[in-house]
C-alpha positions as CSV (number, residue, x, y, z in Angstrom):
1,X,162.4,115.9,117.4
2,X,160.4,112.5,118.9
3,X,158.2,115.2,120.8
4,X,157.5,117.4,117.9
5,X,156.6,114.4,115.9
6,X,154.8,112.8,118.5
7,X,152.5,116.9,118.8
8,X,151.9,116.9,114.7
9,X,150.7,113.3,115.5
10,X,148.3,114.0,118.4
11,X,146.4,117.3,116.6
12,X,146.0,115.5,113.6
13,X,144.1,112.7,115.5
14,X,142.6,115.7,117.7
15,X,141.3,116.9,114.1
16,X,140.2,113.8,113.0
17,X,138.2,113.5,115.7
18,X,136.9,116.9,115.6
19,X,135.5,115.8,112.0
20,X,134.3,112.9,112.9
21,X,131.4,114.1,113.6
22,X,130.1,117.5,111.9
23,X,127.2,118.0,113.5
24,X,128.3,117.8,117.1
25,X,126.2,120.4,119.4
26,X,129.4,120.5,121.7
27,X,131.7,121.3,118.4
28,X,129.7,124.3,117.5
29,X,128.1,125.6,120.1
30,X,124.9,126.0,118.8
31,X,121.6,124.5,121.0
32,X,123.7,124.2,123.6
33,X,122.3,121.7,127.0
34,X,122.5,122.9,130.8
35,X,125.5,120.3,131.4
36,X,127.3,122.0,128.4
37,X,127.0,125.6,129.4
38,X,124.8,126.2,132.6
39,X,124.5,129.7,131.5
40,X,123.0,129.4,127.9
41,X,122.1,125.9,127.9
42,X,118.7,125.1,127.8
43,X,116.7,121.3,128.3
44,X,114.3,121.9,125.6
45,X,117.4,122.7,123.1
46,X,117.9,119.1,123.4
47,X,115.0,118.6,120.4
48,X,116.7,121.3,118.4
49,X,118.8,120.9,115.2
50,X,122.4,120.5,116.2
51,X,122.7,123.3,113.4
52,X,121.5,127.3,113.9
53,X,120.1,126.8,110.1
54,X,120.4,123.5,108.4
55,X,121.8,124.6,104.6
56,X,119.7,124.1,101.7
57,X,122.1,121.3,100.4
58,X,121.9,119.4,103.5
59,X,117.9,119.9,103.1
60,X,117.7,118.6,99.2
61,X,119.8,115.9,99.8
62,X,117.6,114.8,103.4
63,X,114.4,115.0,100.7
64,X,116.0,113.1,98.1
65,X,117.1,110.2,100.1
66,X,114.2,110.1,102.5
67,X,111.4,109.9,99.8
68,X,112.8,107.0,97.9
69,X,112.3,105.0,101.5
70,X,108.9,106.8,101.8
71,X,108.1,105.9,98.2
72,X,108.6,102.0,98.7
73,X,107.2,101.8,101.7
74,X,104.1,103.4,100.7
75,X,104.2,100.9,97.8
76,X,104.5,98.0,100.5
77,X,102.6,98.7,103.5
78,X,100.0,101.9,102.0
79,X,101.7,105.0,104.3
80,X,101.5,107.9,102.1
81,X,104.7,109.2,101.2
82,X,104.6,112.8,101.7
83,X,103.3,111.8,105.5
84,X,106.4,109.9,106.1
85,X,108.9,112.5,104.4
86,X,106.8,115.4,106.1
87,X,107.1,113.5,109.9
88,X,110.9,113.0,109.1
89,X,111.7,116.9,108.3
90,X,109.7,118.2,111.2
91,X,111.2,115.4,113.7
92,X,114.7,115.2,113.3
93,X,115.1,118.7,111.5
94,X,116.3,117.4,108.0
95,X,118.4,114.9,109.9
96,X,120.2,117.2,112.4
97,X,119.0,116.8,115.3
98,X,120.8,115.0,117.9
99,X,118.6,111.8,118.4
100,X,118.9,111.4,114.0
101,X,122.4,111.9,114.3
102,X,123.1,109.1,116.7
103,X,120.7,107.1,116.2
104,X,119.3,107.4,113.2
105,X,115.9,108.2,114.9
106,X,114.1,110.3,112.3
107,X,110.8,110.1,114.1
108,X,111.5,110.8,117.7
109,X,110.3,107.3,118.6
110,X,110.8,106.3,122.6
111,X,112.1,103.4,124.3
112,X,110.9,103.6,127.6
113,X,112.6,101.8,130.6
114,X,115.9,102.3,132.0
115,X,119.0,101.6,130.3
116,X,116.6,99.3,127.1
117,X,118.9,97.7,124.6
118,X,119.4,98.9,120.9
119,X,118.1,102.1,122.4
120,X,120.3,105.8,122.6
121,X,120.0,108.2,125.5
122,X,119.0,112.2,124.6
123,X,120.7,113.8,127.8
124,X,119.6,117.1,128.7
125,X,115.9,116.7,127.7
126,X,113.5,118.0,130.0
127,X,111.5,115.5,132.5
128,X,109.0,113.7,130.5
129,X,108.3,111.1,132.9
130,X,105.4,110.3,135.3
131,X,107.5,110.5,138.5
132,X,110.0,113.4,138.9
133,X,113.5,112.7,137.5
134,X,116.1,113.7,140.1
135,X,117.9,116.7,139.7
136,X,121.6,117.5,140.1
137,X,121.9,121.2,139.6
138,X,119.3,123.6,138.9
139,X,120.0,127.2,137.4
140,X,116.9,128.3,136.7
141,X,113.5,127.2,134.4
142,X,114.7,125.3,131.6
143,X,118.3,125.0,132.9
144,X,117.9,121.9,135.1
145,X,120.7,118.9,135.3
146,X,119.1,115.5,135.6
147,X,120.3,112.2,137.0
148,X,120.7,110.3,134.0
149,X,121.0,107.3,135.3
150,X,117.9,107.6,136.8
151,X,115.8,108.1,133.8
152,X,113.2,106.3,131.7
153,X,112.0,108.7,129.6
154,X,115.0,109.9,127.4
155,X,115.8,106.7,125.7
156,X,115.2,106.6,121.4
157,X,115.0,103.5,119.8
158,X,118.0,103.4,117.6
159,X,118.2,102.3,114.0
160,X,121.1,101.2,112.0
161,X,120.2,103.8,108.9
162,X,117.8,105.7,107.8
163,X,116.0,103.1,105.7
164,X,115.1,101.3,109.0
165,X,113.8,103.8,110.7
166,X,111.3,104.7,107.9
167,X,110.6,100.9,107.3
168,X,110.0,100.6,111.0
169,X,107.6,103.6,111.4
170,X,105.3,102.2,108.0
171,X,106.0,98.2,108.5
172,X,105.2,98.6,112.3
173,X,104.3,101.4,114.1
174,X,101.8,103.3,111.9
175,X,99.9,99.7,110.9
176,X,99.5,98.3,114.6
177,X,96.2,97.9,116.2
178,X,96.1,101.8,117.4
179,X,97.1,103.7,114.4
180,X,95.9,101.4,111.6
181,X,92.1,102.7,111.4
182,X,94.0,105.8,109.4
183,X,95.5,104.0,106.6
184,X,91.9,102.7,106.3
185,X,90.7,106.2,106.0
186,X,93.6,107.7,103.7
187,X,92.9,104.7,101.0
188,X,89.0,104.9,101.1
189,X,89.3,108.8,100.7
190,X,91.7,108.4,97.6
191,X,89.1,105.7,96.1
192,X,86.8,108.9,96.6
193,X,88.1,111.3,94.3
194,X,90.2,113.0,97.4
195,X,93.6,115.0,96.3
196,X,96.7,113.5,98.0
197,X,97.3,116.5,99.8
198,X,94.1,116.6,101.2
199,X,94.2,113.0,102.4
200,X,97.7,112.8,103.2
201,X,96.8,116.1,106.0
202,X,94.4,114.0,107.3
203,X,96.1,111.0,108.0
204,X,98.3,113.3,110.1
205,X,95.6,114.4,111.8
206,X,93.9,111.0,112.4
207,X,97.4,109.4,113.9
208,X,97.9,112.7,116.1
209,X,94.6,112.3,117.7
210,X,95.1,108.6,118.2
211,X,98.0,109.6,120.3
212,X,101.0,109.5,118.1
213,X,101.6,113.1,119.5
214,X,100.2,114.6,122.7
215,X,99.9,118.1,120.9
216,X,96.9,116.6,118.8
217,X,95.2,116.2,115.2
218,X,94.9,120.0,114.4
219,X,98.3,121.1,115.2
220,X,100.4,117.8,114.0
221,X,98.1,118.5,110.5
222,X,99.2,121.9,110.5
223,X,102.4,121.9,111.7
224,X,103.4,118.8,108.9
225,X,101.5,119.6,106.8
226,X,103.0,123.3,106.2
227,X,106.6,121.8,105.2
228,X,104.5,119.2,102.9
229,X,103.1,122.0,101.1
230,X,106.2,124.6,101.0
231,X,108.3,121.3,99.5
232,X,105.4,119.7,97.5
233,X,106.1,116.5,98.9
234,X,102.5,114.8,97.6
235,X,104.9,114.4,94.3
236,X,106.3,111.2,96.2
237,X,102.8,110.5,96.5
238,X,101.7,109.5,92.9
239,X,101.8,106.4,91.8
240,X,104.0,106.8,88.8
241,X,105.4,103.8,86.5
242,X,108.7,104.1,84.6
243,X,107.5,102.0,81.3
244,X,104.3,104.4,80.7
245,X,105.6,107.4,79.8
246,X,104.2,108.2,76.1
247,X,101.9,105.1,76.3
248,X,98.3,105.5,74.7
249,X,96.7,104.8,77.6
250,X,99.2,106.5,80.4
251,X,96.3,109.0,81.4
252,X,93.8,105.8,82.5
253,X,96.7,104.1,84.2
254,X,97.8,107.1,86.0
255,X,94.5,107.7,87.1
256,X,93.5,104.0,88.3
257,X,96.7,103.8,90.1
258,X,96.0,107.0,92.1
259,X,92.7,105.7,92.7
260,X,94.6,102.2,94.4
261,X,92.2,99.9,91.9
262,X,95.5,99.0,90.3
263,X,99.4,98.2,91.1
264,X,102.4,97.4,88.9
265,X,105.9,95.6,89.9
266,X,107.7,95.4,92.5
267,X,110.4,97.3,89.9
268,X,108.5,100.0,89.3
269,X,106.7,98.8,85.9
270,X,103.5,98.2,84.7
271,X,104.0,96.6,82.0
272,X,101.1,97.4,80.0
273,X,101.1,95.9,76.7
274,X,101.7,92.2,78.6
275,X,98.7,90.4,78.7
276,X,95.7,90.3,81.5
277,X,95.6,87.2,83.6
278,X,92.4,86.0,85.9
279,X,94.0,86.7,88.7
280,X,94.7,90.3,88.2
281,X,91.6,90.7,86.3
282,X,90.1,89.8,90.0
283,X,92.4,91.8,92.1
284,X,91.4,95.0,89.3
285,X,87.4,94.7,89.7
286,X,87.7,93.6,93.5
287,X,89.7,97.0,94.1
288,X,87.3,99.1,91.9
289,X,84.5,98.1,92.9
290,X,85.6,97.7,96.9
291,X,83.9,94.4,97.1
292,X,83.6,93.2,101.0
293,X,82.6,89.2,101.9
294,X,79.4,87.3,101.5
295,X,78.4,84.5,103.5
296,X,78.9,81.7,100.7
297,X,82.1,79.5,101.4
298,X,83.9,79.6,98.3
299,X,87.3,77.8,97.4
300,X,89.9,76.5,94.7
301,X,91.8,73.8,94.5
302,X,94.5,75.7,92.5
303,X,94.2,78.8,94.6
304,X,96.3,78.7,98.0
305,X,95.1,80.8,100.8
306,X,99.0,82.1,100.6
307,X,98.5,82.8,96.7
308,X,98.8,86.9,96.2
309,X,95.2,87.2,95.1
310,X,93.1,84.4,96.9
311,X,91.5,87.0,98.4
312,X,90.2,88.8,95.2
313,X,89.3,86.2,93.4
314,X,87.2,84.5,96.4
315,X,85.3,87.8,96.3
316,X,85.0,88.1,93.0
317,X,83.3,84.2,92.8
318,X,80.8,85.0,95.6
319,X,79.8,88.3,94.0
320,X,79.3,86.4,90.7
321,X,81.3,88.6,88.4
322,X,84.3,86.0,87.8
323,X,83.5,82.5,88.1
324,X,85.6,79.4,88.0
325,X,86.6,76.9,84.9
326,X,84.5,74.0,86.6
327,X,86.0,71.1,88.4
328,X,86.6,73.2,91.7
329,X,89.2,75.2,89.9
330,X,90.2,79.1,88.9
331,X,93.1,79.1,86.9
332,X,94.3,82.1,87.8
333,X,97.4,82.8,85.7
334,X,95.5,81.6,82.6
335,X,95.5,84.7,79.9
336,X,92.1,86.4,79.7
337,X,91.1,86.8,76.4
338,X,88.7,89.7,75.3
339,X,85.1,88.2,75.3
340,X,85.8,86.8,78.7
341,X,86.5,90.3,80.0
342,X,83.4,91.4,78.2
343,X,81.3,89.0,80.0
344,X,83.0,89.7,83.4
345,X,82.1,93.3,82.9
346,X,78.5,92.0,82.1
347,X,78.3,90.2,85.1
348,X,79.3,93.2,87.5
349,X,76.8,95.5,85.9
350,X,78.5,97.6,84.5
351,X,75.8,98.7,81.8
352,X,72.7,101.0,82.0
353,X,70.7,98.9,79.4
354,X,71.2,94.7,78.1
355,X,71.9,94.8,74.7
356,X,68.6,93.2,72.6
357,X,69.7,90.0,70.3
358,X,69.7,92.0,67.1
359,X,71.7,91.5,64.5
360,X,75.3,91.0,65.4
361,X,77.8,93.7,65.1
362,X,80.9,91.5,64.6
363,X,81.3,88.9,61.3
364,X,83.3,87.3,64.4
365,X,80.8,86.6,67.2
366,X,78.1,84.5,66.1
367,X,74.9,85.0,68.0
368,X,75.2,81.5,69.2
369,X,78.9,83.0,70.8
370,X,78.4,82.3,74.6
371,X,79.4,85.4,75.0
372,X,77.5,87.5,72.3
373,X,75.2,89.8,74.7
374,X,78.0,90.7,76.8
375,X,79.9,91.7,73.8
376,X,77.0,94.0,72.3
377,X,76.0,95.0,75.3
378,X,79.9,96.7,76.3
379,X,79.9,97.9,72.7
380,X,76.3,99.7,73.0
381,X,77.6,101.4,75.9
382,X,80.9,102.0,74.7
383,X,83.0,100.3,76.9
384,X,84.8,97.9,74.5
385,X,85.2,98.5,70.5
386,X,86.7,96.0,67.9
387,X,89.5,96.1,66.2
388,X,88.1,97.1,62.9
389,X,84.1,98.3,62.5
390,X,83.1,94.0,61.4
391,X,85.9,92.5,64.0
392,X,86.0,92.4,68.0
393,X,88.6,89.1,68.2
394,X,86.6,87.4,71.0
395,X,89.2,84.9,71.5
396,X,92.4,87.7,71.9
397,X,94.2,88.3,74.9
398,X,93.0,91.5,77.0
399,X,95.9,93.3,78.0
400,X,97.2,95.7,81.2
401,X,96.6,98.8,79.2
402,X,93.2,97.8,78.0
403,X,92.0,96.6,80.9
404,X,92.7,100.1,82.7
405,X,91.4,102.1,79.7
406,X,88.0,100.6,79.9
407,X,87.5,100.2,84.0
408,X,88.9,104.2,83.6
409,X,85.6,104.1,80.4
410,X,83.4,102.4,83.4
411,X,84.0,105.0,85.9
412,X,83.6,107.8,83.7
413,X,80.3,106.7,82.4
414,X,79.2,106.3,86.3
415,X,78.1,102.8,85.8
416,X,80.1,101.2,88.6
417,X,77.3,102.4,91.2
């Protein structure tokens, strides 16, 4: 009886086990390695999906937890999306593969060395070193057994999920010295009126010829960019907001956000009826217009180097078109109200012709208003409007909406050149 019991126990932890892991090469026999079957097994199976066809379920649910890690970190560190979902399909074969299985490794990225810390070992891969990895056995071309222990060039870093992984390929790899050049080149050809699938297939091929893989630009571009289009991953692309959807002005947004000129929150909103503050105002007409450095030294007292927009607002002082409140200072989370953003427009250019000093259009802006031309001269060119056909409201607050409705105006009318 204690020996029966004892046999029930031991196959149910046998099964167990078996289950443990369900995408086990060894379990199912499929990809098999030349230590696993010298016959069948084959060192470049080692790269393989651990499954003959990965199922359509296990696909859909790869996409859909893989692009809300894409998603965020294309919000954070500018990767586009559908590059990062597209890299993890192709690399770890929707998440089959052996070096995703165990360690998480979505991207097929190396540890070199022997025996590196928080790194896993892909046994049975073919030699990829510079010197000649000893060999145990050998049954033919492809069907070699290596030492090991011996070897450098097998080792993955390993990741504790696959959020890491992605956060460690856009937050590090893909942004150091060697690769960063192409998330220079995928913005600037968005700001240019490129599609995403068009920019997003040449980032691929930018990184590939940099060296991220030794196959190069054209193939990488092709090879990626062929499950990108089959999936339509450039959906995880767009910069969408969850608070716009009906809004008057959802087109402009949407548009200025795919251009990069403007951002939301950090949960997903924009927030557009909230009113326009200095310092976004800045960070809006520094994006649009791509402003780069002048030589003038300027500063503000209440504007730390660490503040989220110094850097706008320092460009947008030494190109004129925002200045400060006097007394060295910016204010930059002071409201803007509507003539000031008509006079910042003013200042940028952003007209073909200065309004005359005719007879004002608004009972509410005197011509002695220091901001009268810059009013008329945004209503002549149909830029900014007033509330009613006698009213502008100089001294109302500008808000998110407007402020992308009448940059989206600006761009339209080709007056930001």
């Amino acid at each position: 009886m204690a020996n029966s019991i004892r046999a029930v126990i031991t196959l149910i932890i046998f099964l167990l086990f078996l289950n443990s892991n369900p995408i086990s090469s060894s379990a199912n026999g499929v990809n098999l390695l030349p230590f696993e079957d010298e016959k069948s097994g084959r060192n470049s199976h080692a790269y393989l999906s651990t499954y003959e066809a990965p199922s359509a379920k296990i696909k859909e649910d790869f996409v859909n937890e893989i692009s809300t890690y894409a998603m965020k970190a294309n919000e954070k560190w500018g990767i586009p999306a559908s590059a990062i979902i597209g890299m993890a399909i192709i690399e770890s074969g929707y998440g089959t593969t052996r070096i995703a299985v165990n360690a998480n490794n979505l991207f097929g990225i190396k540890v070199w060395g022997y025996h590196p810390k928080n790194a896993w070992q892909l046994k049975g891969q073919p030699d990829e070193d510079y010197e000649p990895v000893p060999v145990l056995a050998n049954y033919g071309e492809d069907r070699k057994i290596y030492d090991e222990s011996k070897r450098r060039d097998n080792w993955y870093r390993a990741f504790r999920s696959y959020k890491e992984a992605v956060d460690y390929l856009a937050g590090d790899l893909l942004i150091n010295q060697r690769y960063r050049f192409a998330k220079t080149n995928y913005e600037e050809r968005i700001k240019n009126g490129w599609s995403f699938e068009r920019a997003s297939k040449e980032y691929l091929y930018d990184i590939a010829n940099a060296g991220y893989i030794h196959l190069g630009g054209e193939y990488y571009r092709s090879k990626v960019g062929g499950v990108m289009d089959e999936r339509d991953l450039y959906q995880y692309d767009t910069r969408k907001f969850k608070d716009i959807g009906g809004h008057w002005a959802e087109e402009q947004i949407m548009f200025l956000a795919e251009k990069g000129w403007i951002s939301g929150y950090s949960d997903g909103t924009y927030k557009p009826n909230n009113s326009i503050t200095r310092a976004q105002a800045a960070a809006i007409i520094s994006n649009f217009l791509a402003l780069t450095p002048t030589t003038e030294n300027i500063s503000f007292s209440d504007v730390e180097k660490s503040f989220w927009a110094s850097e706008s607002i320092c460009l947008a002082a030494q190109h004129k078109i925002i200045n400060g409140i006097g007394g060295g200072r910016f204010s930059p989370n002071t409201i803007l109200t509507r003539a000031q953003m008509a006079q910042i427009f003013y200042n940028a250019g952003f007209y073909s012709q200065s309004a005359g000093n005719h007879a004002n259009s608004f009972k509410d802006v005197d011509q002695n208003f220091w901001a009268y031309i810059a009013i008329e001269t945004m209503k002549q060119e149909g830029i900014m409007s007033g509330y009613t056909i006698s009213r502008f409201g100089p001294n109302n607050p500008t808000t998110r909406a407007q402020m992308a409705a009448m940059i989206y105006r600006i761009h339209e009318r080709g007056l930001n050149k």
